[in-house]
N, C-alpha and C positions, 0 to 999 in steps of 0.2 A: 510781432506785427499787430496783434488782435491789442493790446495793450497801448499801445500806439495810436489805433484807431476808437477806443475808449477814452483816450486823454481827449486826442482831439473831438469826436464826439459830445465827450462832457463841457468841451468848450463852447460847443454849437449851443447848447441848451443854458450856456448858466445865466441869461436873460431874461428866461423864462423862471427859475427856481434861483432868486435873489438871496442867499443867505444871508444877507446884510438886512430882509424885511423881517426875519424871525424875530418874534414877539422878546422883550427882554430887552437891557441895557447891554449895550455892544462895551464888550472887555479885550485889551490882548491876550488875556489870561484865562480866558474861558472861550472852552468850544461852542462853537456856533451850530445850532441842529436846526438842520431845515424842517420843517411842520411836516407831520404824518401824511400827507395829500402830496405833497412834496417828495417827499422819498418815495412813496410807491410810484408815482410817475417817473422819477429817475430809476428804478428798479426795473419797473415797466420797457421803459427808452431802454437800457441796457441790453434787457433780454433779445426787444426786435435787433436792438444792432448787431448784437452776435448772432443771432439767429439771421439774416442776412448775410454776415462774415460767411457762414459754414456754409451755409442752401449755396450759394454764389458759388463757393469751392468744388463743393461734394457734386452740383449739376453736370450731368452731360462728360462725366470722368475725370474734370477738372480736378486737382490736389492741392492740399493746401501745404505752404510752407514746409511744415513737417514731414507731412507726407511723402513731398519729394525727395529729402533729406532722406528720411528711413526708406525710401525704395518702396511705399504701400499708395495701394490706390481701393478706391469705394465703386462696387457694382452691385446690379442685383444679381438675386441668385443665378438666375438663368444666366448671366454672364454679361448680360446689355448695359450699357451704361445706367447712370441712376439719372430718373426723372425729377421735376419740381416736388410732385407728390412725394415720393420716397425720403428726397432730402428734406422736405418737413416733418416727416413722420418720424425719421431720424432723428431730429434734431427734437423733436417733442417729448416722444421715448427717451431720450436722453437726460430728460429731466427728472424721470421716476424716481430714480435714487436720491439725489439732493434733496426732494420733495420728501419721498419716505421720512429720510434722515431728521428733515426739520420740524414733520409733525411728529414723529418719534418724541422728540427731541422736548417738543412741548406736553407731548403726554407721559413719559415716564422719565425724562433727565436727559444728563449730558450721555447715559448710556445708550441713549434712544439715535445718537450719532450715528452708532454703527449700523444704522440700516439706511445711513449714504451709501455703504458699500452694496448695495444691492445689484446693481448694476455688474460689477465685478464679482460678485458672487457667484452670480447667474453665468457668467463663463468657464469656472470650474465645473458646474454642474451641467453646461449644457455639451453635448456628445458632438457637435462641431465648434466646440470653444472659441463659440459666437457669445457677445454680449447681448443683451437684453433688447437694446433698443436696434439692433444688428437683425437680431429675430424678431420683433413685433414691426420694423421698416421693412424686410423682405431684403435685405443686404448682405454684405458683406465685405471683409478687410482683404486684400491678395497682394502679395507679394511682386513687385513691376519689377 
């Protein structure tokens, strides 16, 4: 569904990020890159749309897709449903790892990947086998 709402998304904006104005002789045979200003705003645009996909689900107990599938729902700890606050802090925390992984990534190599898994790490190690951004949102996963 999130996938879905990306294509269509990516279609809302491709007015805006013409790949046909990138600098160079247009080829069938060569990839067209849209200019660096370009992609970070499509990078940018991606993040809020997902990041509205979750906050929207995660708010007020709501589940998303999966969720309901796997029988799991999002509260805070005290057991109340999750507020606007918590699903953004969630979903920000949620980015620690990715992020780690990619300056890693540029500071010591492809090895510097592995500290994407950060995020998952930090649930073997934590004594209620909460993730990261589970603990710095004040949340949790429970079983419906």
């Amino acid at each position: 569904m999130l996938t879905a709402i990306l294509l269509v998304a990516g279609f809302a904006i491709l007015p805006l990020v013409n790949p046909g104005a990138a600098p160079g002789v247009p080829s069938a045979d060569r990839l067209q890159l849209l200019p660096a200003g370009s992609r970070a705003f499509v990078l940018l645009y991606y993040v809020v749309v997902v990041g509205v996909y979750y906050i929207a689900f995660w708010y007020r107990g709501r589940r998303s897709l999966p969720m309901k599938t796997w029988r799991l729902a999002l509260e805070r700890d005290d057991g109340g449903p999750v507020d606007v606050r918590h699903a953004i802090v969630r979903f920000a925390a949620g980015w620690i790892g990715p992020v780690a992984g990619l300056c890693a990534y540029v500071l010591v190599g492809r090895w510097g990947l592995l500290a994407g898994l950060l995020n998952f790490a930090w649930a073997v190690a934590d004594p209620d086998r909460q993730f990261l951004h589970d603990r710095l949102a004040g949340t949790r996963i429970v079983r419906r």
